[in-house]
N, C-alpha and C positions, 0 to 999 in steps of 0.2 A: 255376663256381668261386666260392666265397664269400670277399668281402672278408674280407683281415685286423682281427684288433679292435686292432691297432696301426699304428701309422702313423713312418715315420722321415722327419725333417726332417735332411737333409745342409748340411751350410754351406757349400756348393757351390750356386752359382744357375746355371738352369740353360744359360748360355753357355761354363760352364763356370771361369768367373772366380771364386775367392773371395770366402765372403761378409766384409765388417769391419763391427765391430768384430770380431774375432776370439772375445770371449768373451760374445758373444752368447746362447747355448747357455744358459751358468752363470748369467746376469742372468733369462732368463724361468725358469728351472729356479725358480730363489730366489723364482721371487711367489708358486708355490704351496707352498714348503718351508714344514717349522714347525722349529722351534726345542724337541729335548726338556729333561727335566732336568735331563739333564747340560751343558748351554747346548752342544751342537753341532746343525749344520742338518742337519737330514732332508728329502731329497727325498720327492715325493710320487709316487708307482708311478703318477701320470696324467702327469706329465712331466717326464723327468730325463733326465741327461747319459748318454751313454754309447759306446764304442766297438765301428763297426760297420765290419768290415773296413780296420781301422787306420785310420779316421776318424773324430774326433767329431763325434756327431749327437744332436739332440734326440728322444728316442723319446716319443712323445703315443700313449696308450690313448684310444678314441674314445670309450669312458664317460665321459671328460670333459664331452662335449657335452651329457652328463645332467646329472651331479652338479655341473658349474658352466658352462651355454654362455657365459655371460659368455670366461669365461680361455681356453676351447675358439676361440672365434669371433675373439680377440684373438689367439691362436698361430696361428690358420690365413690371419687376413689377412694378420698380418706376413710367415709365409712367402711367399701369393701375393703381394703387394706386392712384396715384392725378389727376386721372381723364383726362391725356392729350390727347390731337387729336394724333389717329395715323394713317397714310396713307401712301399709294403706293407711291413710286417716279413716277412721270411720266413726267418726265423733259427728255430733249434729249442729256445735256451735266450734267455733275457737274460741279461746279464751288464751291471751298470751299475757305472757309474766308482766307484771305490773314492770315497766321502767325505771320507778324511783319509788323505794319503800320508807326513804329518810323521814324523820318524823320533817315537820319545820316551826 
């Protein structure tokens, strides 16, 4: 079987205790976001927030460890550091957290 090219970081460590700060997730999501010109943030499809079985989790593409091992190698300690669940994607679509839920 071949590794998935995505990887999902749950905020669940794994004793199963809650990870805090709670919005952990949103905080490394934003170091590799940009900023377009309409000045709202763009996550970056190597690591963004998203809902996986009514949980938020941090989905990381492993082309990261290409195109920046620095950010790659900095998401993978923190998880193992605090002990978080890390697993395969094995979902059939993505579906990542809506950007902007403000009404207008």
């Amino acid at each position: 079987m071949q590794d998935s090219d995505v990887m999902v970081i749950r905020g669940v460590r794994e004793d199963g205790r809650k990870f805090r700060p709670s919005d952990w997730i949103e905080r490394i999501s934003a170091t590799l976001a940009t900023f377009g010109s309409d000045g709202r943030l763009s996550y970056s499809r190597a690591a963004q927030p998203c809902i996986v079985d009514g949980e938020k989790c941090l989905v990381v593409q492993r082309g990261l460890a290409v195109t920046d091992p620095q950010a790659y190698e900095f998401i993978m300690e923190f998880a193992r550091s605090n002990g978080l669940c890390i697993i395969e994607d094995r979902r059939r679509e993505n579906r990542p957290v809506a950007h902007d839920r403000r009404r207008r």
